[in-house]
C-alpha positions, -999 to 999 in steps of 0.1 A, spaced: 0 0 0 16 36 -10 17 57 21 1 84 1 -32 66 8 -59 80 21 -69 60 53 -93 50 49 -103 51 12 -133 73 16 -140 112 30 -155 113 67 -162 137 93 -128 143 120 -149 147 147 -187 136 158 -203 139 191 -227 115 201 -253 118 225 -286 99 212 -293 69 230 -297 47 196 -259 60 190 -248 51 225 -261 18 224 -247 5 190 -212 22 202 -215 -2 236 -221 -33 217 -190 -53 210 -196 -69 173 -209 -34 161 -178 -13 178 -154 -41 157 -173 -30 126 -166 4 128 -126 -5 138 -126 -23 107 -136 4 82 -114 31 97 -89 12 72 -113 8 39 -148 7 32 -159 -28 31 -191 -50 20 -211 -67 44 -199 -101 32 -163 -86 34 -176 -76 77 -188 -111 81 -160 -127 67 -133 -106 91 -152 -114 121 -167 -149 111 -199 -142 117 -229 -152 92 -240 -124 67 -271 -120 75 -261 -113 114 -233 -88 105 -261 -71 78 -285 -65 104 -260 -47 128 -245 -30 100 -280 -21 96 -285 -11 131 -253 16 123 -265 30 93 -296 41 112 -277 52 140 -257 79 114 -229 64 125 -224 41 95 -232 50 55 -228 41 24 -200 55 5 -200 40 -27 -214 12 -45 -205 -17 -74 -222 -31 -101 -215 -65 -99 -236 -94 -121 -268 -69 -118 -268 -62 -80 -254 -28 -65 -228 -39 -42 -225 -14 -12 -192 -4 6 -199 10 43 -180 40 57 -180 57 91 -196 90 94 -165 105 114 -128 98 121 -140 101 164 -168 94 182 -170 112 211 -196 113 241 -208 140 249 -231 155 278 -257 131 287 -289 140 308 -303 105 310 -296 84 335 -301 50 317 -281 65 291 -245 76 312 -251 33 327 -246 26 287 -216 49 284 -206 30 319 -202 0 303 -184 13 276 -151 2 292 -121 4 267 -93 0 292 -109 -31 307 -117 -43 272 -85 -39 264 -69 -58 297 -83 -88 287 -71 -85 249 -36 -77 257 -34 -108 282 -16 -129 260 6 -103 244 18 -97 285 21 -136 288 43 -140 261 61 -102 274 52 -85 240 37 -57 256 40 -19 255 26 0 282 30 31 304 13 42 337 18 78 349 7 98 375 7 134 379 -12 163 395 -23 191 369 -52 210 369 -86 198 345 -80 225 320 -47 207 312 -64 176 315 -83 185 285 -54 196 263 -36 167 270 -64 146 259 -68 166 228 -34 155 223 -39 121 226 -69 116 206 -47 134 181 -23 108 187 -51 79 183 -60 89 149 -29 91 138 -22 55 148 -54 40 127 -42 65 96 -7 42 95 -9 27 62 -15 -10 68 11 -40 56 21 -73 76 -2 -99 94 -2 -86 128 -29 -65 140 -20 -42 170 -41 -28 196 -40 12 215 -54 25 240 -53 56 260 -68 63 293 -71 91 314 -88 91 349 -92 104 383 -73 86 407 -60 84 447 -23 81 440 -3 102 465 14 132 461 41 152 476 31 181 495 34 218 488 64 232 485 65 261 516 74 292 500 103 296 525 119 264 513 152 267 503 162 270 465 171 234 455 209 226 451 221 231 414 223 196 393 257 183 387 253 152 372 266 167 339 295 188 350 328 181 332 347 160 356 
């Protein structure tokens, strides 16, 4: 594949908040979250969808079904092939992203909606057989730079699913950012002495 490709092979949205309970459910379901990782490489048929996750067509057609009605699939182009209009699904936008929900049932969904645990569980063999990258940080900075360092990373998520794809292994990100109850040093007085000057890279 040239990596002058566009990734995926169709024009999407970057960005589309979500906040209708029919969108909310299809993004929590697991089979219908796969199918929209799969075309954020290509557009792809139903049979094509069925045939990656090995599930029968007419099971992967109705939750593709269940997508398009959700706007968060669509059809993007089609193919004449031996008289029948063969359809290639597309996402609506690059990111789906939750915004402010009102309903009660509906932030239980978005509870459930666990990416980092979903993602423990998938990387448990890669950790077994200690082919795994990961990082855990903790630091104390205020929400608004919580924010633009999420921006960041989201940033950094979509540039990760553009990579042009090659090889046969498939790898897996994921980001999470959270409130937590890790300690932290206390504040500096403002008396406190300046702190000595570092010497580790003085010429000896």
């Amino acid at each position: 594949m040239s990596v002058n490709q566009q990734i995926p092979d169709y024009d999407l949205d970057d960005l589309l908040v979500v906040t209708a309970p029919e969108q909310l459910r299809a993004l929590a379901d697991a089979l219908r979250s796969t199918l929209l990782e799969l075309v954020l490489e290509r557009a792809a048929t139903v049979t094509e969808l069925a045939l990656a996750v090995d599930r029968p067509k007419s099971s992967v057609a109705y939750h593709v079904n269940q997508l398009v009605d959700a706007g968060l699939l669509r059809v993007v182009r089609t193919r004449r092939v031996r008289a029948i209009d063969e359809r290639y699904y597309g996402r609506v936008a690059r990111t789906y992203y939750v915004g402010p929900l009102s309903r009660p049932e509906d932030k239980q969904v978005v509870a459930g909606m666990n990416g980092l645990a979903a993602a423990v569980a998938e990387s448990a063999p890669a950790a077994a057989a200690d082919d795994l990258r990961c990082t855990l940080v903790h630091a104390r900075i205020p929400v608004e730079e919580v924010r633009t360092f999420w921006a960041e990373v989201q940033a950094l998520a979509r540039k990760f699913a553009q990579i042009p794809r090659s090889g046969e292994q498939v790898y897996g990100f994921v980001a999470g950012l959270y409130p937590t109850d890790a300690p932290t040093l206390p504040a500096t007085p403002p008396d406190s002495p300046p702190a000595p000057p570092d010497r580790s890279s003085a010429p000896g």
